[in-house]
N, C-alpha and C positions, 0 to 999 in steps of 0.2 A: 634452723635459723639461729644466730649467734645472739647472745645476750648483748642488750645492750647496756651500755655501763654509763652515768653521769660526770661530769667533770671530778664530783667530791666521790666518786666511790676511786675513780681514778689514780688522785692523789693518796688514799688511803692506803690503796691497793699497790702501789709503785713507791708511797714512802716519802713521797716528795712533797715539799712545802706548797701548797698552793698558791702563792706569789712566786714564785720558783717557775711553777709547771705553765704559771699565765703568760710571764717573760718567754718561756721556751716556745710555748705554741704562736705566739705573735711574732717570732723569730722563724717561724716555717720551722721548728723540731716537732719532737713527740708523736704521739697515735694519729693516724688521720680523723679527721673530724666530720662529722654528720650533722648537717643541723635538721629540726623538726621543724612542721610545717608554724609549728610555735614560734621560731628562731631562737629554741634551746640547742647547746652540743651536745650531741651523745656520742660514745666510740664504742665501736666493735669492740668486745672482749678478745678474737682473736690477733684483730690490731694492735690491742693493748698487749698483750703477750707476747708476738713477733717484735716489736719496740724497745718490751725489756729485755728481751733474749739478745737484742742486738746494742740496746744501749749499755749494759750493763756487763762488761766483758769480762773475762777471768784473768784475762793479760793484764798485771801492773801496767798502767804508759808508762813509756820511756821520756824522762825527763828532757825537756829542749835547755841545754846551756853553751854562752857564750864563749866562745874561742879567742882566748884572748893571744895575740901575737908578742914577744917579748918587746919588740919596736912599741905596741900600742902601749905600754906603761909608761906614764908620764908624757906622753905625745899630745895629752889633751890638756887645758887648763893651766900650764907652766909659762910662767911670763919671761920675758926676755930680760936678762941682765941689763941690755944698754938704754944709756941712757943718753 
């Protein structure tokens, strides 16, 4: 049987702010979540580990930036001479 791990060993254990990891799991990210007949969360310890092995990648990302076209410079925002 897997260990079960609490929200705060979670965060301790991943590094991650717990205001951070609260945002993410209300977002559908992070470990999957168990509740007790309590209605505490607990996660699988190998949930939590499959999670970081996948959240946490080796690949720098590659940065998203805008392509700007020689046309779009000054195409925006320049007012018309006439009057």
């Amino acid at each position: 049987m897997d260990k079960m791990m609490t929200f705060i060993e979670v965060c301790k254990v991943t590094g991650i702010n717990r205001h951070t990891m609260q945002k993410w799991l209300s977002e559908g990210q992070g470990p999957k979540i168990l509740w007790t007949p309590q209605g505490r969360r607990r996660f699988r310890e190998s949930d939590v580990i499959t999670w970081i092995a996948n959240f946490f990648s080796e690949e720098k990302p590659k940065r998203q930036t805008a392509k700007v076209q020689p046309n779009d410079i000054g195409a925006q925002g320049t007012k018309s001479s006439k009057n």
